[in-house]
C-alpha positions in Angstrom: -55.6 -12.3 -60.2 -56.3 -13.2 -63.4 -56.5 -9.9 -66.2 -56.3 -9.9 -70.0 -54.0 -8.4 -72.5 -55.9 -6.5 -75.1 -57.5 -6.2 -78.5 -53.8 -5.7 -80.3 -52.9 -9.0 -79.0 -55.9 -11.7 -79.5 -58.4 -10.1 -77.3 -58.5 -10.0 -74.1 -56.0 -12.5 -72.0 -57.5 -12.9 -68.8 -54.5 -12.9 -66.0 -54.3 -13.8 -62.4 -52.5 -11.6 -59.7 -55.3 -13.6 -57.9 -57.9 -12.7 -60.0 -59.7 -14.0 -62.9 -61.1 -13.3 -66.5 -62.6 -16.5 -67.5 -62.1 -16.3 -71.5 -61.5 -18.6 -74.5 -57.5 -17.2 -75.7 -57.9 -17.8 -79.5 -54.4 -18.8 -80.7 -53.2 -22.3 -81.7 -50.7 -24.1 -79.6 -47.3 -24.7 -80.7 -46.5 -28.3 -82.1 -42.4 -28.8 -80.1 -41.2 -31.5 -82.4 -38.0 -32.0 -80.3 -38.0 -35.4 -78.7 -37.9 -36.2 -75.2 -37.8 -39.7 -72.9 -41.0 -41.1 -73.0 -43.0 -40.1 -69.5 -41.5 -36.7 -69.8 -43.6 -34.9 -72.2 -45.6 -32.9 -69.5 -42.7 -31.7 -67.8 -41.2 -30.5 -71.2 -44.4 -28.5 -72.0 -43.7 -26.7 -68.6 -40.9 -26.0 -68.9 -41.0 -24.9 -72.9 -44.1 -22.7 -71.9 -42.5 -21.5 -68.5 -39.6 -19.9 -70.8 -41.6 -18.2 -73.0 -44.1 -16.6 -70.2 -42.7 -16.8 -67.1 -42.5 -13.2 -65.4 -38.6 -14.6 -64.1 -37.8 -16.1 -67.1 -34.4 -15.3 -66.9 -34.2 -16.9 -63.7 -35.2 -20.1 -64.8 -32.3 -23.2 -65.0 -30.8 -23.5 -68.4 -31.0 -27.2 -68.5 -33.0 -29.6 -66.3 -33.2 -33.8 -66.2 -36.8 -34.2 -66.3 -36.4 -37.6 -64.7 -35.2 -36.2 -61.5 -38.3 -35.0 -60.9 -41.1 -37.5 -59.5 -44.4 -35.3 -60.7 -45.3 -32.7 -62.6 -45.3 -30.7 -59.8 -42.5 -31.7 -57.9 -41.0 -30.4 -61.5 -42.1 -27.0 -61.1 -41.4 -26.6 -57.6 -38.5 -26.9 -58.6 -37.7 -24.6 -61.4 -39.8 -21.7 -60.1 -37.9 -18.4 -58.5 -38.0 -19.3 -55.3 -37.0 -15.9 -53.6 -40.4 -14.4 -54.6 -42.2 -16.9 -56.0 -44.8 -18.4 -53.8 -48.1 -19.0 -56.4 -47.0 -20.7 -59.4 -49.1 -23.9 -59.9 -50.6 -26.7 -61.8 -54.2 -27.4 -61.4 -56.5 -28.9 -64.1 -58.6 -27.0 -66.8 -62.2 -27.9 -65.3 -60.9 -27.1 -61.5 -59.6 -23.7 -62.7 -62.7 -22.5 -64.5 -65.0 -23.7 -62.4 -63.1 -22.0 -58.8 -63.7 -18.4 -60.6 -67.2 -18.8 -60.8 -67.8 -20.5 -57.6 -68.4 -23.9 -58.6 -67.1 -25.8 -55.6 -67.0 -29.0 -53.7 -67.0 -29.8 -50.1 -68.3 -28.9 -46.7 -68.3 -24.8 -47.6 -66.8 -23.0 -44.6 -63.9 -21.3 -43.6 -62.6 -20.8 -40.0 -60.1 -18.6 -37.9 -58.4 -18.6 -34.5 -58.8 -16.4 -31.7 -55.9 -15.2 -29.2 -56.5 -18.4 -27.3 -56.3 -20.6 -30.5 -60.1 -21.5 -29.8 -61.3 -22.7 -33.3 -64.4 -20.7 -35.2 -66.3 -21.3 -37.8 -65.5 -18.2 -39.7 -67.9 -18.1 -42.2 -70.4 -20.4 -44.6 -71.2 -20.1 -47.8 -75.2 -20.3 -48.4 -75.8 -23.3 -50.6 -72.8 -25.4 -49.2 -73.8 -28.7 -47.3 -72.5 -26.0 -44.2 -74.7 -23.8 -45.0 -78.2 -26.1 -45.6 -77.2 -27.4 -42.2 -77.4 -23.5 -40.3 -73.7 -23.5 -39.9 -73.0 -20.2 -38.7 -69.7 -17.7 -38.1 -69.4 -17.5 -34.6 -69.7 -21.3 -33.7 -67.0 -22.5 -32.1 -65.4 -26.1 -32.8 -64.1 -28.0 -29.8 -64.2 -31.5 -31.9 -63.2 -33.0 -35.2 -64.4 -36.5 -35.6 -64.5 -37.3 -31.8 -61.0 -35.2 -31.3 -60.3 -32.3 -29.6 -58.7 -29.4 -32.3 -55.6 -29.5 -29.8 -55.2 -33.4 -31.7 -54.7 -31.6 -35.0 -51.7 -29.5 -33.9 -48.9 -30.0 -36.2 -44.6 -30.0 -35.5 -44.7 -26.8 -37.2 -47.2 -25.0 -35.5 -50.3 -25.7 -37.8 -53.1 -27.8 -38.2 -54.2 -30.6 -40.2 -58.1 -31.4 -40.0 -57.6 -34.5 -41.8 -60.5 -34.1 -43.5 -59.9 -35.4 -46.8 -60.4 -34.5 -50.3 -63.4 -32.1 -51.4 -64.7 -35.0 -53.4 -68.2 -35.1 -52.8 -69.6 -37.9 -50.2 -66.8 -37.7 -47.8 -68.3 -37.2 -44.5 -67.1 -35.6 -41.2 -68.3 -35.3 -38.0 -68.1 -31.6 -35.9 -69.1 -30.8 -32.4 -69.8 -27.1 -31.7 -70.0 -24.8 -29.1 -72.8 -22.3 -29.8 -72.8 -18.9 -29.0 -76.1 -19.5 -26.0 -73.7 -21.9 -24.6 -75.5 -24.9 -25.7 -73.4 -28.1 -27.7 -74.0 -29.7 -31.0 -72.8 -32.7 -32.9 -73.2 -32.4 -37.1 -71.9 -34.8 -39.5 -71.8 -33.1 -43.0 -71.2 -34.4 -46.0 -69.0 -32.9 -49.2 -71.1 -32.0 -52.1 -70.8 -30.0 -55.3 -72.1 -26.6 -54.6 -72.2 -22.9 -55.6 -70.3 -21.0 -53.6 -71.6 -16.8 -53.0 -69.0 -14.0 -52.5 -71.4 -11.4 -50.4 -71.2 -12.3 -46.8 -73.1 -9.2 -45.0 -74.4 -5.9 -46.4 -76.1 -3.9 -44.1 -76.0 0.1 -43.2 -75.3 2.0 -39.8 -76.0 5.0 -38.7 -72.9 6.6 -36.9 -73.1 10.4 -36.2 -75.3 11.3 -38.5 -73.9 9.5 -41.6 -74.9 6.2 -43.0 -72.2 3.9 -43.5 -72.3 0.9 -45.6 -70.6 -2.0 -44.4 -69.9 -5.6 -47.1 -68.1 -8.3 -46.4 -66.9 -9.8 -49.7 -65.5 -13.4 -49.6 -63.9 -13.9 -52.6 -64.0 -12.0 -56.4 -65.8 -14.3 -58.7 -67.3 -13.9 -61.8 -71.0 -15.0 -62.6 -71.0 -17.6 -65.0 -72.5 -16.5 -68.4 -72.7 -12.7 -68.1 -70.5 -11.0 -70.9 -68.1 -8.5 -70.6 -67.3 -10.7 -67.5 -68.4 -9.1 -64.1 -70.5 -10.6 -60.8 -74.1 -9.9 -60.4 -73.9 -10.3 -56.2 -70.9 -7.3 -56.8 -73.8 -5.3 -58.6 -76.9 -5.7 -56.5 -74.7 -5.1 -53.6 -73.7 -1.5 -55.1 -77.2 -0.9 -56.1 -78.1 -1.7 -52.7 -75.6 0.7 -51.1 -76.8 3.6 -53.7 -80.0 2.9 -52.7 -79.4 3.8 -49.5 -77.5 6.9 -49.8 -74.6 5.4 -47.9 -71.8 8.2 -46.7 -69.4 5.6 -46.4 -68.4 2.1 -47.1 -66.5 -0.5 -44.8 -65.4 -3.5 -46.9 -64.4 -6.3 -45.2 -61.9 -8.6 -47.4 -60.1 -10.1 -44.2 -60.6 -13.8 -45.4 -60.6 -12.9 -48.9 -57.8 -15.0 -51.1 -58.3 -13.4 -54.5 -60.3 -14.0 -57.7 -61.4 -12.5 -60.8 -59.1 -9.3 -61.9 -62.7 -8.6 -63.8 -64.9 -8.6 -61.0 -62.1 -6.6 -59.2 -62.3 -4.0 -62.2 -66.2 -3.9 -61.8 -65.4 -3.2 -57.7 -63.1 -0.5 -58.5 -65.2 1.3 -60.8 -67.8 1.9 -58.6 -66.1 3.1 -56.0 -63.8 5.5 -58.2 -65.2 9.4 -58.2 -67.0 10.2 -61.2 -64.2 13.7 -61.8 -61.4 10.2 -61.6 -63.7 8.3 -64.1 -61.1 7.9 -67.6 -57.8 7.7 -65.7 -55.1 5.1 -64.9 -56.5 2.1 -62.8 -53.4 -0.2 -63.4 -50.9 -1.0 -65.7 -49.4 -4.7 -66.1 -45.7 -5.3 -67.5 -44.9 -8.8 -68.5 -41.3 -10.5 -69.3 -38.9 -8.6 -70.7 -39.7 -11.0 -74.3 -43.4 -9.7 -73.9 -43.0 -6.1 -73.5 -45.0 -5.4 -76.6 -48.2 -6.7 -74.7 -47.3 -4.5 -71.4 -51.1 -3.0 -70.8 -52.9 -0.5 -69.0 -56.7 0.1 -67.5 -58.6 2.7 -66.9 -61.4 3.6 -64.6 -64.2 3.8 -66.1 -67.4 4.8 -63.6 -70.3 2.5 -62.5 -73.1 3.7 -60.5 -73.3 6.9 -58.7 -71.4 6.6 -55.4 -69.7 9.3 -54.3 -66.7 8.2 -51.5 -64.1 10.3 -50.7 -62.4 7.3 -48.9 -62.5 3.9 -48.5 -61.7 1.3 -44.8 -60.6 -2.0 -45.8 -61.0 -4.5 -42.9 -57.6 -6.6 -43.9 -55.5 -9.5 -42.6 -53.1 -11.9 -44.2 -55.7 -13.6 -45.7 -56.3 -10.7 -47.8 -54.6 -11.4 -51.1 -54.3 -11.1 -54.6 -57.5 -9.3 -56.2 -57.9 -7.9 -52.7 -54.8 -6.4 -52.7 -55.4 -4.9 -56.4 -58.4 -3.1 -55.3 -57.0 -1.1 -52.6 -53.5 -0.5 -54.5 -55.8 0.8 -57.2 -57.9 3.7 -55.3 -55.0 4.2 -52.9 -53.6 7.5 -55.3 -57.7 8.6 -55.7 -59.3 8.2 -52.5 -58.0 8.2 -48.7 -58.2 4.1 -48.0 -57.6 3.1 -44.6 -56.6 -0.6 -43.5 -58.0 -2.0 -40.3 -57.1 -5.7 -39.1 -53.9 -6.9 -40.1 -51.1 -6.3 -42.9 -52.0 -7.9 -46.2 -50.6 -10.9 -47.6 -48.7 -9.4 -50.5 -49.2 -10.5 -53.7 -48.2 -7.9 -56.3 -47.8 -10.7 -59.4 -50.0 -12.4 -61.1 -50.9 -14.8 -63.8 -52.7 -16.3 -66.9 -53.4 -20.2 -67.4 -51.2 -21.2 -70.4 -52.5 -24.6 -71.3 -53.7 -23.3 -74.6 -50.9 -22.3 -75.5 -48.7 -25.9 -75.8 -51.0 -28.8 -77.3 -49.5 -31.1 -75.0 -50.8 -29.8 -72.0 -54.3 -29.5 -73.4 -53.8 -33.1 -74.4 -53.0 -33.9 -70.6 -55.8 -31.6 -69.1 -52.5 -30.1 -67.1 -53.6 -26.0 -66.5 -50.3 -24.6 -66.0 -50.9 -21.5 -63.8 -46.8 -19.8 -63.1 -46.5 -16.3 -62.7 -46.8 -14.1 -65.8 -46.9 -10.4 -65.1 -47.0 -7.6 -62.2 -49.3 -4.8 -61.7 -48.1 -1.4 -60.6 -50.8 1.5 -59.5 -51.1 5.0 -61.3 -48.6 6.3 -59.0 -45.9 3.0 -59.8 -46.6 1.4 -56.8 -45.9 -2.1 -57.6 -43.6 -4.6 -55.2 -45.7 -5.2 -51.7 -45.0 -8.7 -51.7 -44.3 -8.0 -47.4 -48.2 -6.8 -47.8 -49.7 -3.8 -46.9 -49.4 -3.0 -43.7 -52.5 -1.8 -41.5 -53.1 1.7 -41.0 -54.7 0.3 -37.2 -53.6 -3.0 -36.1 -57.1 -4.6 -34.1 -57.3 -8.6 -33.2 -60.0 -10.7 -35.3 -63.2 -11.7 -33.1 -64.1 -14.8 -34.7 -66.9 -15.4 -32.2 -69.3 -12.9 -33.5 -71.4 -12.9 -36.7 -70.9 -10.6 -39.6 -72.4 -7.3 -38.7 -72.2 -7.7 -35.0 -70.5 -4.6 -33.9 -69.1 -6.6 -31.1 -66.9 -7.9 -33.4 -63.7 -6.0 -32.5 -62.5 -4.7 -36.2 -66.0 -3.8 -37.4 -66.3 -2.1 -34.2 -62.5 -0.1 -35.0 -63.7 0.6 -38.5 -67.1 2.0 -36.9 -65.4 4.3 -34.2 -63.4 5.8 -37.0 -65.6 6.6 -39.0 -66.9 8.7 -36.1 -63.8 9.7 -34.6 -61.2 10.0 -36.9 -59.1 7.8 -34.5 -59.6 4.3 -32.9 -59.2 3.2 -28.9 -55.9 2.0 -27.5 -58.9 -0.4 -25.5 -60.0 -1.4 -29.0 -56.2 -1.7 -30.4 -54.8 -3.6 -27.8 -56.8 -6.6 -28.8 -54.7 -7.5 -31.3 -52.7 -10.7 -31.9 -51.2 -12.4 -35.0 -52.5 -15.7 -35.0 -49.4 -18.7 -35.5 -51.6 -19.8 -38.4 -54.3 -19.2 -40.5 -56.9 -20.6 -42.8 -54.7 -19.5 -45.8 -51.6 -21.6 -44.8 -53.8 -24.7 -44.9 -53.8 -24.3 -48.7 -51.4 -24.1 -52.1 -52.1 -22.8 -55.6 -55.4 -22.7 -56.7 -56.7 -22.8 -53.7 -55.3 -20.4 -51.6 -57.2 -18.0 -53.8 -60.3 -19.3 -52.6 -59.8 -21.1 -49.3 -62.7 -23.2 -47.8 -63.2 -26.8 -46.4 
């Protein structure tokens, strides 16, 4: 997520726990006049910047031969704290920005297993070459450029697609299954696109109360609105207050992370107007930082009144996600219905601007600088948090179908209070999922 420090420090620094603030930081890089082997000035930046931000700091070698290290990011691989450390990256400046406002390249979906390891299209996103072509969720693949998906299976368990780079042109070739039983062959080609967050919105009626169910993709920010925020996140809510909802169902289970902004904006109007002013979140930095240690408050959007919360989760729910319900969990009852979280209590804020050389080199250097705790203190989930009801995923239905086995749990509560054993023994743990096909930047926002 990516957050900000505040006014007593520049402004503003925007951080990433999985989530984004997409500002300018306002300070001059520091000029390192100590020489180094030619070749090696990059990895030298890292590591100077990595020791001065780093949230393990401490943990970090005292010396390193730059030259053992092939690439930049073989380099810091290899310097990171392993034991907890799983997000640190490198990316460049244009790829960063652009991802948190939905800027994207490729085909535009996302897919997901069932019990069987059938392949589904999972969902689309609406101005993706995907989506211009009517891909839908709840298509299933059977063939990936004239192979069956079993062709794809890894040693380890996982897949490779082998469908190359999201550089735009590249073209691949699909065969579906659709729901009416009928077959299709599509060849799509990558493309620059902008991606959408909002899935579904719709209401239900379910004993008398009208519950609104969202699914939400991913937390990004509209590009040019000021303080940052994301107008699909406030028609959506506008929506829902519009229709008096009783209750709200958000569905996050393939969401990665995004802007720590846009989750603010989220968690503001779901927060209680008598919970409006207090603690949202503090974030503590390394222990040479502790001066810009930070806190945020709730402060009230709209006029939805929600005395709880159901997640639909998974372990592709990370990052921002994650913030959101660790944020209302000490205000509101939340309940989690899918599959424990992915756990990601740290976060981070790109540092190129802060060492020239890395500017120079367009290298965005992305490690993890600070951790987030909840008004209660609740800080290290980094094994997730775990489902409250543990239901299978049902790929093979559309968004809003309440055939669709954990929409259908959420749903049943709702009315019940309680969910089947029918409904819960559905669930499995798939061996691998769309999130373990991707690394740094983006695993935040996983699509093809």
């Amino acid at each position: 997520m990516i957050q900000a420090l505040d006014q007593g420090y520049m402004r503003k620094l925007n951080w990433i726990i999985g989530l984004v603030i997409l500002l300018g930081w306002g300070c001059e890089p520091k000029d390192d006049p100590t020489p180094v082997a030619p070749g090696q000035e990059v990895k030298k930046a890292i590591f100077d910047t990595m020791n001065e931000w780093y949230f393990w700091n401490q943990e970090l070698p005292a010396e390193v031969d730059f030259a053992d290290f092939p690439t930049n990011d073989d380099f810091l691989d290899g310097i990171i704290f392993k034991p907890l450390d799983r997000f640190s990256y490198l990316t460049t400046q244009e790829a960063f920005n652009n991802s948190f406002v939905g800027r994207n390249a490729g085909h535009g979906f996302g897919f997901a297993f069932t019990e069987d390891e059938k392949l589904y299209i999972s969902f689309v996103f609406d101005e993706s070459p995907a989506g211009k072509d009517g891909w839908k969720r709840g298509w299933e693949i059977t063939q990936i450029n004239g192979k069956p998906i079993a062709d794809y299976k890894t040693s380890t368990g996982g897949y490779d697609f082998k469908l190359g780079t999201s550089d735009p042109g590249i073209s691949n070739t699909f065969t579906f299954k659709l729901p009416d039983g009928s077959t299709t062959t599509r060849t799509n080609v990558k493309a620059e696109y902008q991606s959408n967050s909002v899935l579904e919105q719709k209401v239900f009626d379910v004993g008398g109360k009208k519950v609104g169910y969202w699914a939400y993709q991913s937390f990004k920010a509209t590009a040019g609105l000021s303080p940052t925020r994301s107008a699909e996140v406030t028609s959506s809510m506008e929506f829902f207050q519009s229709q008096g909802i009783n209750e709200l169902i958000i569905d996050l289970r393939y969401n990665g992370g995004g802007s720590v902004a846009v989750a603010e904006q989220i968690s503001n109007y779901l927060i209680q107007a008598s919970n409006s002013g207090k603690l949202m979140y503090t974030n503590k930095l390394n222990s040479t930082k502790t001066s810009q240690n930070s806190s945020e408050n709730f402060s009230k959007i709209g006029n939805l009144e929600l005395s709880r919360v159901i997640f639909i989760t998974s372990r592709g729910s990370a990052s921002a996600s994650e913030l959101v319900i660790n944020n209302l969990d000490p205000y509101l009852d939340v309940i989690l219905i899918g599959d424990n979280t992915f756990g990601k209590p740290v976060g981070s804020f790109p540092l190129s601007q802060f060492n020239r050389v890395l500017v120079e080199n367009n290298v965005e250097l992305v490690p993890i600088t600070f951790a987030t705790a909840n008004a209660e203190g609740k800080a290290e989930y980094f094994d997730g948090f775990p489902a409250n009801f543990s239901v299978g995923d049902s790929p093979q239905f559309d968004w809003g179908d309440t055939q669709d086995l954990r929409l259908a749990a959420a749903l049943q509560y709702v009315q019940n209070g309680s969910i089947s054993g029918r409904i819960m023994n559905t669930f499995y743990r798939p061996k691998w999922e769309m999130i373990d096909a991707f690394k740094g930047l983006q695993q935040e926002f996983p699509a093809f």
